[in-house]
C-alpha positions in Angstrom: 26.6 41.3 -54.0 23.4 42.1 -52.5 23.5 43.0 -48.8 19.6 43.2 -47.3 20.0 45.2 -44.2 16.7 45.2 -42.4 14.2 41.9 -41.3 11.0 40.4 -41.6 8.2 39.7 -38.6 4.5 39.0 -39.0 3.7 42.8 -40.1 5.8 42.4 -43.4 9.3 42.6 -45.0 11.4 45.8 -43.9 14.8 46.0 -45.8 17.2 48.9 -47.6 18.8 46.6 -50.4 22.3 48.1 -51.1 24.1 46.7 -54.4 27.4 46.7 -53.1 29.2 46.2 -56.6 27.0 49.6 -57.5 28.1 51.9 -54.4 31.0 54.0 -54.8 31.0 54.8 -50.9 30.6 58.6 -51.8 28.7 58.7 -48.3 26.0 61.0 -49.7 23.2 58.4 -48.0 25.3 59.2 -44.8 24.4 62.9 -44.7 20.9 62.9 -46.4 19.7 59.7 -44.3 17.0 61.5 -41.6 17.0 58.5 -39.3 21.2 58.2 -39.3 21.0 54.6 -40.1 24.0 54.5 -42.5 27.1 54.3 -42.5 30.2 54.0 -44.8 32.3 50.6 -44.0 35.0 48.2 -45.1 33.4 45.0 -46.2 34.9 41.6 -46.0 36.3 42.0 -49.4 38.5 44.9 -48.4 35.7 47.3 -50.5 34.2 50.4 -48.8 30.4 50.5 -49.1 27.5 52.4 -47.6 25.2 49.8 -45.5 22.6 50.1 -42.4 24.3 50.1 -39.3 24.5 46.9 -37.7 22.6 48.8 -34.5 19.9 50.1 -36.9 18.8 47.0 -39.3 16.2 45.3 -36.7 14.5 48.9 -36.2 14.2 49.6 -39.7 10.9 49.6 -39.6 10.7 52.0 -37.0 13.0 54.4 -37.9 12.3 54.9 -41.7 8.6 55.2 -40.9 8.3 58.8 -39.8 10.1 60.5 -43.0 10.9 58.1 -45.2 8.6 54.7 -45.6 8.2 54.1 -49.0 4.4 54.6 -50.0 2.5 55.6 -53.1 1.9 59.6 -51.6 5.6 60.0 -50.6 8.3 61.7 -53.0 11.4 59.4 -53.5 13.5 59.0 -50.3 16.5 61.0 -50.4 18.8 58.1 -49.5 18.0 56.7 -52.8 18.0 60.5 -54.8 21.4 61.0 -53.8 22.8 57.5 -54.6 24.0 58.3 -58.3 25.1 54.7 -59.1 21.7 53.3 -57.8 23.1 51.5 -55.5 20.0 51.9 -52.8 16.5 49.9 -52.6 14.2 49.8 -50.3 11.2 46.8 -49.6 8.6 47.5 -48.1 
């Protein structure tokens, strides 16, 4: 399953994409993450999986921007580095 943790408003699309069949809820995202906007959770499948918290996804935007936007000049956002599996996305 895909779980899009983020929104869109007239400025664009600002989502983390997390695969949840991909994550092995090491929690490595958790302690690299900058803006602290994971967090290691029980799905409604009984699973554990790394996702934005539910606090975090509508300032997304905001809080990756400083650090971690994804752009052309930036190196590759350590959220996603440290996700072995490849579970992490982001769309900007």
């Amino acid at each position: 399953m895909l779980a899009w943790q983020g929104y869109s408003d007239g400025s664009g699309d600002y989502y983390i994409k997390t695969t949840t069949e991909k994550c092995n809820a090491c929690g490595e995202c958790v302690k690299v993450c900058p803006a602290k906007v994971f967090e290691v959770i029980e799905n409604d499948y009984g699973d554990s999986v790394a996702l934005v918290k539910d606090d975090k996804k509508k300032n997304i935007k905001y809080l990756c921007s400083g650090q971690c936007k994804p752009n052309a000049n930036r190196p590759p956002l350590p959220c996603v580095v440290v996700c072995k599996p490849g579970a992490i996305e982001h769309t900007w």
